[in-house]
C-alpha positions in Angstrom: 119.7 47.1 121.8 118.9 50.6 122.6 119.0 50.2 126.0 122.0 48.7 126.4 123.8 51.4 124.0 122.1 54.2 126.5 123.8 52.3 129.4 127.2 52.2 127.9 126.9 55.9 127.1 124.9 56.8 130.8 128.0 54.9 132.1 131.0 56.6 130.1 129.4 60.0 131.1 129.0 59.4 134.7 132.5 58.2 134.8 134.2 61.3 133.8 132.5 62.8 137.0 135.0 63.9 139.8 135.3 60.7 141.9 133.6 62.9 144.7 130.6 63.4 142.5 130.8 59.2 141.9 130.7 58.3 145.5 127.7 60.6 146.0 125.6 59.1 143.4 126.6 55.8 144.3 126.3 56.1 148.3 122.1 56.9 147.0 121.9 53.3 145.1 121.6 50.1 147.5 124.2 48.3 148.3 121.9 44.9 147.0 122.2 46.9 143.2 125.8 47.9 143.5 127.3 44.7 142.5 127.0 45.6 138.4 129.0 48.4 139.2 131.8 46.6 140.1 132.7 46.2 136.5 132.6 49.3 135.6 136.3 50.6 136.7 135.3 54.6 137.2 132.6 53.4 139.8 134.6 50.3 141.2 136.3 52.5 144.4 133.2 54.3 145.5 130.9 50.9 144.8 134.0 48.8 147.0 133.9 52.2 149.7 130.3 51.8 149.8 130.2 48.1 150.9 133.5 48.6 153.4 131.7 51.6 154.7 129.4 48.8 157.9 131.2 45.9 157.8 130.3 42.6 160.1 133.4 40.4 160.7 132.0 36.6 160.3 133.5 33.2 159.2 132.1 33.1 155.4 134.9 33.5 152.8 132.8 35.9 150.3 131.5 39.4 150.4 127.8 39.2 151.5 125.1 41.9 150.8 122.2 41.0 152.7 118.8 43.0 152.5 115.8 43.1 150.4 114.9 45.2 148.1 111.8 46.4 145.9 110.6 49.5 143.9 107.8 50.5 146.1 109.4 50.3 149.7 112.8 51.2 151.6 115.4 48.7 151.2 116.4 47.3 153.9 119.8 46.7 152.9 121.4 49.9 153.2 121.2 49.5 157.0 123.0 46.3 157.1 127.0 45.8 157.1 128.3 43.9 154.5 129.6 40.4 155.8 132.9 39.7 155.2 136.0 37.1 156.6 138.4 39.0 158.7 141.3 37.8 156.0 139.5 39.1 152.9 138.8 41.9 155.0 142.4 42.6 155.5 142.7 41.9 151.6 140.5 44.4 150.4 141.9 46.6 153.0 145.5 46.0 151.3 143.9 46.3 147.8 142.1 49.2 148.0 143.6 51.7 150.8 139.8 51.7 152.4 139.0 51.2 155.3 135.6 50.3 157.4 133.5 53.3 159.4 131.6 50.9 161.4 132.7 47.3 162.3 131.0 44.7 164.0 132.0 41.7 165.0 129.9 38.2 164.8 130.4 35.7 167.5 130.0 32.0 166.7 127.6 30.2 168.9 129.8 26.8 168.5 
């Protein structure tokens, strides 16, 4: 129970930060971790910026985060672009006035 009331108060304090300040702290968490962030609205934009930042255009529907992560190495999913479907690209594009630094695009072998 303690925990869970620091979080809620760790939370609340970090989202009366400058969103500049947000984004920083966010872009050093990997993307794999982000996704709890996402319901947090102060942290939404810079956790959503932070995914659209590499993006790979593919044929799945959903937002993928691919990677591994553990404590005691480098996670390996900071260097790979989110996945995404060109629509829901456009969508979250429309939604959240962001748009991608780097984009790739994945050809089907079919």
């Amino acid at each position: 129970m303690a925990s869970e009331e620091t979080d809620i108060k760790l939370f609340t304090r970090l989202g009366q930060l400058p969103d500049d300040v947000i984004a920083l702290i966010i872009s050093y968490v990997p993307k794999c971790q982000l996704q709890p962030l996402l319901g947090f609205s102060p942290t939404k934009k810079a956790v959503v910026k932070s995914y659209l930042a590499n993006v790979k255009i593919t044929e799945c529907q959903d937002l993928i985060i691919s990677g591994t992560c553990n404590q005691s190495e480098h996670c390996d999913c900071q260097d790979k672009p989110a996945a995404v479907s060109l629509k829901n690209l456009r969508l979250l594009v429309k939604q959240w006035n962001l748009y991608p630094k780097t984009l790739y695009f994945q050809v089907s072998k079919n």
